[in-house]
C-alpha positions in Angstrom: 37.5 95.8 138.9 39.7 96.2 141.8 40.8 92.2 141.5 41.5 92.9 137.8 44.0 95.6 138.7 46.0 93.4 141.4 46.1 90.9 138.9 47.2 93.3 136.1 49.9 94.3 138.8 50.6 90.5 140.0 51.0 89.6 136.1 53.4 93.1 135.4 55.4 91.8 138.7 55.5 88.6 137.7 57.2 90.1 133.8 58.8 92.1 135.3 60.7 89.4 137.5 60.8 87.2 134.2 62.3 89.7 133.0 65.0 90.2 135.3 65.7 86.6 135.8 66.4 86.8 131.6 68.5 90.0 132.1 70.3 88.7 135.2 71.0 85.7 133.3 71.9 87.2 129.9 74.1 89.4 132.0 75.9 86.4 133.3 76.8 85.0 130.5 78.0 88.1 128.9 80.4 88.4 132.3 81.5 84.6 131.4 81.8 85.4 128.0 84.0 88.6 128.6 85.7 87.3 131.3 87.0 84.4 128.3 87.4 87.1 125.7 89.7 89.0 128.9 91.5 85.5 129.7 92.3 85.4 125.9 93.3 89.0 125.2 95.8 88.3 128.4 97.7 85.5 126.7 97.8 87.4 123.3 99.2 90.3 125.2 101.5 87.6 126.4 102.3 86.2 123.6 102.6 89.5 121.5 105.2 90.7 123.9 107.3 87.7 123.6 107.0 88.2 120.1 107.7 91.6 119.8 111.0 90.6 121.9 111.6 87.9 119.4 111.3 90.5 116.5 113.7 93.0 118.0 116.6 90.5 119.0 115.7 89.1 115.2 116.1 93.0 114.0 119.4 93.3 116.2 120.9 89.7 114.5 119.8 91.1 111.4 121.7 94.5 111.8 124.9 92.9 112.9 124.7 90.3 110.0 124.4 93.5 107.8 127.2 95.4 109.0 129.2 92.4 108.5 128.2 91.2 105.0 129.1 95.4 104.7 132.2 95.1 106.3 133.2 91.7 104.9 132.3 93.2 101.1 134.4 96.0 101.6 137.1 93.6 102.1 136.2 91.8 99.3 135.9 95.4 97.3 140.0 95.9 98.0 140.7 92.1 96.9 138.5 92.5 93.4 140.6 95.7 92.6 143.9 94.0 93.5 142.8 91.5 91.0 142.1 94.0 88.5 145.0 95.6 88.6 147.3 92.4 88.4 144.9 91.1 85.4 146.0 95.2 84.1 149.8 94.6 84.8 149.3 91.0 83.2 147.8 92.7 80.0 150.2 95.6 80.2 153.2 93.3 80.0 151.4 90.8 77.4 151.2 93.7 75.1 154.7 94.6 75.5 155.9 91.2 74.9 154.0 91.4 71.6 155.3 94.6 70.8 158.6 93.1 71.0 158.0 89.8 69.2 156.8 91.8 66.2 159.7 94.0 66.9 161.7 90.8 66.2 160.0 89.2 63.4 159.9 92.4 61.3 164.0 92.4 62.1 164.3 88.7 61.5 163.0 89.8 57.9 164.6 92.6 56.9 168.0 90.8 57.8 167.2 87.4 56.7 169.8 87.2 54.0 172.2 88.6 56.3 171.3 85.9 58.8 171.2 83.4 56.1 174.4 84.4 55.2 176.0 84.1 58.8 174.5 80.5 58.9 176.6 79.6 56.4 179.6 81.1 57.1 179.3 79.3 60.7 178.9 76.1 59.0 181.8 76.9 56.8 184.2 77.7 60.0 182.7 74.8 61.6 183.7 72.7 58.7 187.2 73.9 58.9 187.6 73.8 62.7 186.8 69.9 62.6 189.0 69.5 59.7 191.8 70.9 62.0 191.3 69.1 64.9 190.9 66.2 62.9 194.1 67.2 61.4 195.8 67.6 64.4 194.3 64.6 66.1 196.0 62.2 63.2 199.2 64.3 63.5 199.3 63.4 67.4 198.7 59.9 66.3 201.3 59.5 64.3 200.1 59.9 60.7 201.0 62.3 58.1 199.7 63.4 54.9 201.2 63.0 51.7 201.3 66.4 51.2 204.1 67.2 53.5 207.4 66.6 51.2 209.3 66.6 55.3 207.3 63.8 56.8 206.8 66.5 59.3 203.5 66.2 61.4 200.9 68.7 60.1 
């Protein structure tokens, strides 16, 4: 029974170094694999701080583009309302104009027959001022009318 015991310990020995080989092993391989999964954690770090430098120079471009579209549409505020105001003035002074050609119009009809009757009276006084100087322009040519009982010039 004695042999059955140091075998009984040989065999739990010989587990139990099994067993630590597997352990040792598996232990290993965990310090490979964490040693990888530290490797890559280090180059995301890396990279996370470049981009995190990235994104704040992006987030300062972006800031000064904004003041400047801000600034730039301010600008752009003054020049609209200048416009307005001249498309106002414009309006202002197309409605007066209107005023006044109605103005006109409704004179031009009360006071048509008056007008009428200027026209003619112009053309009369027309009439005689070229039969005067057509008058006078024989006379200086040497013609007179029949008319004149002196053989005067007109």
């Amino acid at each position: 029974m004695e042999n059955l015991l140091y075998i009984a310990a040989i065999i739990a020995a010989v587990a139990f170094l099994i067993l630590c080989i597997s352990l040792a092993m598996t232990l290993f391989s965990v310090k490979k694999t964490l040693n990888n999964v530290a490797g890559t954690l280090d180059g995301l770090e890396t990279n996370l701080q470049n981009m995190t430098k990235e994104t704040a120079e992006l987030l300062h471009k972006t800031n000064d583009l904004a003041e400047d579209i801000q600034a730039k549409s301010e600008k752009l505020n003054t020049v609209v309302d200048a416009v307005k105001n001249v498309g106002t003035s414009v309006n202002g002074f197309n409605n007066s104009i209107q005023r006044l050609t109605t103005s006109v119009t409704s004179e031009v009809e009360k006071n048509q027959e008056k007008i009428a009757q200027v026209v003619q009276w112009s053309n009369v006084l027309l009439g005689v001022r070229d039969k005067w100087r057509e008058r006078k322009a024989l006379e200086r040519a040497g013609y007179y009318t029949y008319e004149n009982d002196n053989h005067k010039p007109l």
